[in-house]
N, C-alpha and C positions, 0 to 999 in steps of 0.2 A: 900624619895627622889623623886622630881616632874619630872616628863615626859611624853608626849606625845606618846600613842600606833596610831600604824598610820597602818590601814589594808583596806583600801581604795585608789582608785586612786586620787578620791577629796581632801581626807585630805594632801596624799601625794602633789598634787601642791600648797596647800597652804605652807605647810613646803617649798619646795624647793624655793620658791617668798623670805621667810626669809633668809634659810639658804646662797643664792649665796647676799646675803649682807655683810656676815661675814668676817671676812678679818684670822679667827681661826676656823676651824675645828676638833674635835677629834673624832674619828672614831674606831670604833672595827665592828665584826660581831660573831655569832654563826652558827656552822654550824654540820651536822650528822654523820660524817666521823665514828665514832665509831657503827654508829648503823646500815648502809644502805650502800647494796654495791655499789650505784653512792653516792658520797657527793654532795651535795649540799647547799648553803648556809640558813639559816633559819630565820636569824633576821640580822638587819644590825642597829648597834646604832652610832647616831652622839647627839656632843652635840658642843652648841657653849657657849659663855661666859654667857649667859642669859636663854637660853632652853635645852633640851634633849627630844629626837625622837628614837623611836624605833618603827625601820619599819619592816612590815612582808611580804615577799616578795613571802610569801607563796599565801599569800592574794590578792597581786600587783606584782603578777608574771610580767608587766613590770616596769623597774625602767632605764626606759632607760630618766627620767626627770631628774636624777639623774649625769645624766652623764657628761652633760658642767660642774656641780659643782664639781666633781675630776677632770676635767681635767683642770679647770678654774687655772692658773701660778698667779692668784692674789691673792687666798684664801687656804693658808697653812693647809693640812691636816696632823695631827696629830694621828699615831698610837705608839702601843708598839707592837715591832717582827711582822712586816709589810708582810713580805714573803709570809706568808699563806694569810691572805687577799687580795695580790695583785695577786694572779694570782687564787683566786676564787671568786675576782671581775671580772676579767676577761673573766675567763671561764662562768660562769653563764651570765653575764649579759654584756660583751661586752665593761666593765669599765677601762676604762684606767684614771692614777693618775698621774698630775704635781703639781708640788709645793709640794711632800711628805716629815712628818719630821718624823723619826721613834725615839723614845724616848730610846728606848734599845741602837740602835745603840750611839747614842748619850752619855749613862752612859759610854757604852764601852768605847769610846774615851777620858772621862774623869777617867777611869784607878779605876773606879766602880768594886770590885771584884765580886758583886752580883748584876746583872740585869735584872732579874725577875722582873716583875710586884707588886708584890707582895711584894717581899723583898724592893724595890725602896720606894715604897707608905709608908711601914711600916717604914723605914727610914729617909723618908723627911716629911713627913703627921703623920705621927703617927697613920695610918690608916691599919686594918686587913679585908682583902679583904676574903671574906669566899667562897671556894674553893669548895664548896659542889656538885656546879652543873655543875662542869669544864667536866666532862666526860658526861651531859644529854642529851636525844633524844630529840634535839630542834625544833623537825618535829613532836612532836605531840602537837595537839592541843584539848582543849585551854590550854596554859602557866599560871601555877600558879603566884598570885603576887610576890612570894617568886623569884621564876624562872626572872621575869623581875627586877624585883629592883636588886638582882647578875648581869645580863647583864648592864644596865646601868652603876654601878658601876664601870665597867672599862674605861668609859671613861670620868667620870665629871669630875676627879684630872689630865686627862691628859693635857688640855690648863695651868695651874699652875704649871703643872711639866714641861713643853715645857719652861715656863718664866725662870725659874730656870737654868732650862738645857743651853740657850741661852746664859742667862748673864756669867752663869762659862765656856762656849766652847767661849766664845766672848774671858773673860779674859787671857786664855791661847791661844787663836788665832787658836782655832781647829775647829772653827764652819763653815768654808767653806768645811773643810774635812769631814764635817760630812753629810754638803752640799750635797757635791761630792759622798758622796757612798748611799744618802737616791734616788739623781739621777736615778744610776746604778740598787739602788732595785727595782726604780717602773718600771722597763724596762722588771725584770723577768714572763716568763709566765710558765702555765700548760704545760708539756712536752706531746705530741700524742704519745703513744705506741702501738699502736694498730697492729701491724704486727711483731716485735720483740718479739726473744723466750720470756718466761717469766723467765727462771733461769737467767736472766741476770740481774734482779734484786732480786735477790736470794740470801743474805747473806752471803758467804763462798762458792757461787757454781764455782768458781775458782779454788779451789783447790780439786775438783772432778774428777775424770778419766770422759773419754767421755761415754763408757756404763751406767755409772751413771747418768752420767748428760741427758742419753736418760732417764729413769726411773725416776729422778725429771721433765722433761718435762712435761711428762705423767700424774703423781700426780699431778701439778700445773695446768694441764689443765683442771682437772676432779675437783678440789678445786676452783677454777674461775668460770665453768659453775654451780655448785652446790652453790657458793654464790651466784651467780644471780640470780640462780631460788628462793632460800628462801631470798633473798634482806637483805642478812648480809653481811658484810666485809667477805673477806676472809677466815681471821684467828681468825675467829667467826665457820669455819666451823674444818679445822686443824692445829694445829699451826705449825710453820719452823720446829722448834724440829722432829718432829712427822716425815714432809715429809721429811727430811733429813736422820731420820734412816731407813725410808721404803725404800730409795734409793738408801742406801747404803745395804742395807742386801736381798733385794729383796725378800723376804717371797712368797711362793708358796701354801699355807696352812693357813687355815685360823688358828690353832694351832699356829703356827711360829709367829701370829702377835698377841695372848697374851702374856700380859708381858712387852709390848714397854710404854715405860713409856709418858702419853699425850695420850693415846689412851687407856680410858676408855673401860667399858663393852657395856655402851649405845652407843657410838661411834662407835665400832666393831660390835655392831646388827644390827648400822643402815646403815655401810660404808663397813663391813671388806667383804664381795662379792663381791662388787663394786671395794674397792682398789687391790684386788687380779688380778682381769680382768685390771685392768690398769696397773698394774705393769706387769703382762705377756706383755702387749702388746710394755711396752715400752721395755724390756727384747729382745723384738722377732725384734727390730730396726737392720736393715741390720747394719755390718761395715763402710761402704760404707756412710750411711747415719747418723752413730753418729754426735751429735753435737758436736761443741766445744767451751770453753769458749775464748774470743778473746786478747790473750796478747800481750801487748805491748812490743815491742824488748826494753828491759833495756839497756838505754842508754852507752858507756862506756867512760868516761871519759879521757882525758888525765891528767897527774900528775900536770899541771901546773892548768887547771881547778879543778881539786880536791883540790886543794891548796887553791883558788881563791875562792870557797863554803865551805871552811873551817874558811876561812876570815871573810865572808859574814854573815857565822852563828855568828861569835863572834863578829863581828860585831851587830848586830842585839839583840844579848844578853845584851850586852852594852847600847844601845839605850832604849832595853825596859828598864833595869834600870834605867835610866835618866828622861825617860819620866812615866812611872809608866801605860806604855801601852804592852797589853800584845804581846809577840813576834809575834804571827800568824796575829796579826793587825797590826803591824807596814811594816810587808813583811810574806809572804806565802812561803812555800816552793818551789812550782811553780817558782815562780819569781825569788829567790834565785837562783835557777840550771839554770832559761833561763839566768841570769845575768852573770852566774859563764863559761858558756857555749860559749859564748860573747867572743871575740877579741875586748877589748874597744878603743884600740887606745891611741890616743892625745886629741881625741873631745868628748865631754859628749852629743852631739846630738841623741847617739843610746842610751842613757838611758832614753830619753825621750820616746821611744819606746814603753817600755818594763812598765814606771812606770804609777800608776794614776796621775792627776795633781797634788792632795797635795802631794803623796808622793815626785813627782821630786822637788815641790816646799821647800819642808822640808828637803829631804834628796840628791836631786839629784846632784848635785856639791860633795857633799861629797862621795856619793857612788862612781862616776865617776874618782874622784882625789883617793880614797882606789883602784877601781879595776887598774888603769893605773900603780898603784907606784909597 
């Protein structure tokens, strides 16, 4: 499969003079998330209906030539599960994206039970996408042929999958909604944490008493500085498992932490001194200063609102039947309870509120005439 390796600033402007002619872009990237405790992105592949580029941005650490051609509203960029790429375009390199068409999103709304890349391709293509190097450290160099021909791969069939996807969202009259929420995606960015405890995104650490959650604090602080100094993820260093029983059980002895299952012998030679003094330390947190996890007062309903989201969901149950779209796409649960929560009145003007454009356009008059009767 032909394409152009571009690890130069040169070669990079001659591509971009072509590529912002295109009126079809399909886009992917690779990036080290699994191997390096900052991600960053490593290859960036576009192709258009006649070429394919894979750029190494290791090499052209600037790609800011790059940037009028995602933002250019005239030349439709084309990804699958866009998410991740849009917000470490963003982060890395300052890229912001108009005109985006996400192909996933797209099978969703066409009521696709399997919208995987993968599963898609092998579907309409007849094409087996070889998954070999889904999890590689794409930050070392140089990248086997093997390594590039896989990257490419994902996005030659995307401009032919986009034609497809078009003409059946045209048919059914969904392709403005699909419009509408490839919009919304490319608006998302990389979230800044950098001053929030770190149990707050900690899996289950909501339902921890607060001494506890002082001792997961502790352990996730000492698992953060310790991937960063060896430049692994995280949970390269302990996994959740591991720090959740040490923080519940709080082991005082390095004895007490054989046995924990995820925590190895070579683990325990080269941590279990280390997590003993951290876990004392979180142990030794005044009362005063326990953390706590921040819960939202559970809203309480009155019986006619209960009624009105009982509607709503069966409603909605309905709908997905009809339309072959799965319920959480047609309406969220969110919206359902702020809908059900509503005094709607005589006037359907506050459902405009509350819905996207296609959904008031598809469904608004009707949810409005259900919630009022």
């Amino acid at each position: 499969m032909g394409f152009e390796f571009i690890a130069n600033i040169s070669q990079l402007e001659l591509a971009a003079k072509l590529l912002e002619r295109e009126p079809l872009l399909a886009c992917d990237l690779e990036a080290d998330s699994m191997h390096h405790y900052k991600e960053k992105v490593c290859l960036v592949q576009i192709s258009s209906p006649g070429a394919s580029y894979i750029i190494d941005p290791l090499a052209c650490q600037d790609l800011s030539i790059l940037a009028p051609i995602f933002a250019n509203p005239r030349i439709c960029k084309i990804f699958h599960g866009a998410d991740y790429d849009v917000r470490s375009l963003h982060r890395d390199f300052g890229i912001e994206i108009h005109n985006l068409f996400d192909t996933m999103i797209a099978c969703q709304f066409l009521g696709e039970a399997e919208f995987g890349l993968a599963a898609v391709l092998r579907k309409r293509f007849g094409v087996e996408l070889d998954k070999r190097f889904q999890q590689a450290d794409w930050s070392r160099r140089p990248i086997s042929g093997e390594m590039l021909d896989y990257a490419v791969k994902d996005t030659t069939l995307l401009i032919p999958l986009y034609e497809q996807l078009k003409e059946e969202l045209g048919s059914k009259g969904r392709f403005a909604w699909v419009q509408e929420e490839c919009e919304l995606l490319s608006r998302v960015r990389s979230a800044e944490r950098r001053d929030e405890p770190l149990f707050l995104r900690f899996k289950g650490a909501s339902k921890l008493s607060p001494p506890t959650l002082a001792v997961l604090e502790s352990l996730l602080k000492f698992r953060e500085t310790e991937a960063e100094r060896r430049d692994v993820p995280p949970f390269k260093v302990l996994g959740n498992e591991v720090l959740r029983v040490l923080a519940e059980r709080k082991p005082s002895t390095l004895g007490e932490l054989d046995g924990i299952t995820g925590l190895s012998p070579r683990l325990l030679q080269r941590y279990g001194v280390s997590l003993l003094t951290v876990i004392k330390e979180g142990v030794a947190t005044p009362p005063g200063q326990y953390p706590e996890f921040p819960h939202s007062p559970r809203k309480k309903r009155t019986p006619a609102n209960e009624a009105r989201l009982k509607l709503l969901k069966a409603w909605r149950e309905s709908k997905s039947d009809k339309t072959g779209l799965a319920p959480g796409l047609i309406a969220n649960n969110a919206l359902l309870e702020t809908l059900a929560d509503q005094n709607p009145g005589s006037e359907n003007s506050w459902v405009l509120e509350n819905l996207k454009q296609w959904q008031f356009s598809a469904f608004g008059a009707e949810l409005a005439t259900l919630l009022a009767s």
